[in-house]
N, C-alpha and C positions, 0 to 999 in steps of 0.2 A: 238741349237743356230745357227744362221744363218751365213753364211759366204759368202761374196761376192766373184764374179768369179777372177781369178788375171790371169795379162796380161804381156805381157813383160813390158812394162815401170810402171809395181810396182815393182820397183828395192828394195825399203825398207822390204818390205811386201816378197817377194822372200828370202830377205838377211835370213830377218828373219825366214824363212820356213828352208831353208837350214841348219842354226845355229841348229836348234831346232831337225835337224835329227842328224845334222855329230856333234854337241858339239863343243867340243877343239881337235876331231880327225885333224881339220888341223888348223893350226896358220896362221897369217899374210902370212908369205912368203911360204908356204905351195897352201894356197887360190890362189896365184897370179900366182903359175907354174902348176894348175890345166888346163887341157886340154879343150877348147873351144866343143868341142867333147860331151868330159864328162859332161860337166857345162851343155849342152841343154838336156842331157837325164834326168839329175836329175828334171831340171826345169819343164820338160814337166810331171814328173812324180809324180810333189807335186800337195795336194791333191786341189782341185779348180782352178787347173790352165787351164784357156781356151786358150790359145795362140798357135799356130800349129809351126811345125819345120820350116814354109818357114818364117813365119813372122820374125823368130829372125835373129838378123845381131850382128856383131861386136862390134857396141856402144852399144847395149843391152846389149852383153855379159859383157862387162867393166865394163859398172856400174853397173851390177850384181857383181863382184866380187869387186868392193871398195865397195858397199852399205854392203856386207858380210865380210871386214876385219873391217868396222866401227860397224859393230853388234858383233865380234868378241873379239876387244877392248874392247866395254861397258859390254862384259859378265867380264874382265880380274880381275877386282875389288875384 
């Protein structure tokens, strides 16, 4: 099956890659004090992600981390 390349502003599409490796290893407030750091190794490291380290900035990284406390909630059910 085919999967399209993912950039930094598929924030949905990332939340959901991340959800899908770490689970419920971090919660809401867990997600939020995760390290900017850490958040672009992961990102760079899911699987069709074409986006390079220069291109991500700070509003990238944001809403990668609410896009992933909102994917995180809808798992909570």
């Amino acid at each position: 099956m085919y999967e399209p390349p993912i950039h930094w502003n598929d924030y949905e599409d990332i939340a959901l890659k991340l959800y899908e490796k770490f689970g419920d290893d971090f919660t809401e407030s867990k997600i939020y004090r995760i390290r900017f750091t850490d958040l672009i190794e992961w990102v760079l490291a899911l699987p069709h992600f074409e986006g390079t380290r220069e291109q991500s900035n700070e509003g990238h990284l944001e809403m990668i981390q609410s896009s992933w406390v909102y994917e995180w909630r809808d798992n909570q059910n």
